[in-house]
C-alpha positions as CSV (number, residue, x, y, z in Angstrom):
1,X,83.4,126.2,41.1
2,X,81.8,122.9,42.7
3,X,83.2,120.0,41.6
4,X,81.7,116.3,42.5
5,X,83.3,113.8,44.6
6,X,84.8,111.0,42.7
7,X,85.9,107.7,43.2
8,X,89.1,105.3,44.2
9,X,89.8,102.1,43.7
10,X,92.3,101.0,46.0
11,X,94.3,98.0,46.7
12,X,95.9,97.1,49.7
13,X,92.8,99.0,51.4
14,X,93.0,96.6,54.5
15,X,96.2,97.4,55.3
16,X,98.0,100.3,57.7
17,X,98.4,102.7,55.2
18,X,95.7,101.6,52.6
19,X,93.3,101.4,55.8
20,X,94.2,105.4,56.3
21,X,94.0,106.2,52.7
22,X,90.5,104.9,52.1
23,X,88.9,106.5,55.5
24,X,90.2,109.8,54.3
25,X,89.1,109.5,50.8
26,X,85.5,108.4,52.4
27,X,86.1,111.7,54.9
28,X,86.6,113.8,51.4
29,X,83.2,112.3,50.6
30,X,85.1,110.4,47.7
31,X,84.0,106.8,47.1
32,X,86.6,103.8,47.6
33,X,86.2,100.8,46.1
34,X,88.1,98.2,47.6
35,X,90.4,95.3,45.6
36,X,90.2,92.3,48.1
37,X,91.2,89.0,48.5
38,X,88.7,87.5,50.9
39,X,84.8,87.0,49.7
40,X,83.4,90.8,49.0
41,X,81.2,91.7,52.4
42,X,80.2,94.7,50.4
43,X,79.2,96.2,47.4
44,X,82.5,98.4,48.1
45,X,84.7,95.5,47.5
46,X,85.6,93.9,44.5
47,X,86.9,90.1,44.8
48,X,91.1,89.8,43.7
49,X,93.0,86.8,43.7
50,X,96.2,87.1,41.7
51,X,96.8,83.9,41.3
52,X,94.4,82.9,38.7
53,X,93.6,83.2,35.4
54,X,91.3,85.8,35.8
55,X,92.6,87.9,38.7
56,X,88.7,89.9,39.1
57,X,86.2,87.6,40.2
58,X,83.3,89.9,38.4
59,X,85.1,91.5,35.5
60,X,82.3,93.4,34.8
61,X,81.9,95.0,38.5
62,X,85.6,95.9,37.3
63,X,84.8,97.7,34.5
64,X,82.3,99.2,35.7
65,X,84.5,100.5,38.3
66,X,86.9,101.8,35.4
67,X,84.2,103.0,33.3
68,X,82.7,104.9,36.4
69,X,86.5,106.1,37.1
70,X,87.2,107.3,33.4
71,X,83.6,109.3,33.6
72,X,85.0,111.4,36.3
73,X,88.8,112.0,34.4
């Protein structure tokens, strides 16, 4: 049976452990996206501030990031 690689959206990616979590999920061939709090520097990352009203700065990368996410469930 051969199954696709999916994808992860991770937050936390930049740090120690979230760091090591997405380079083996990209090892897997599995494609992390990234919840950040600086400006995106890729299409990877997804902008997060949870300070404001709306925490996503493009809520509809977001869902297509859940909708992508949901299609490989």
């Amino acid at each position: 049976m051969t199954t696709t690689p999916g994808k992860i959206l991770f937050s936390g990616a930049t740090g120690m452990i979230g760091s090591a979590l997405v380079r083996a999920a990209e090892a897997n061939r599995i494609q992390a996206l990234r919840l950040v709090r600086h400006d995106p520097a890729s299409p990877s990352e997804i902008q997060w501030n949870p300070d404001a009203a709306l925490p996503v700065s493009d809520a509809a990368q977001i869902g297509r990031a859940t909708s992508e996410l949901q299609s490989h469930h």
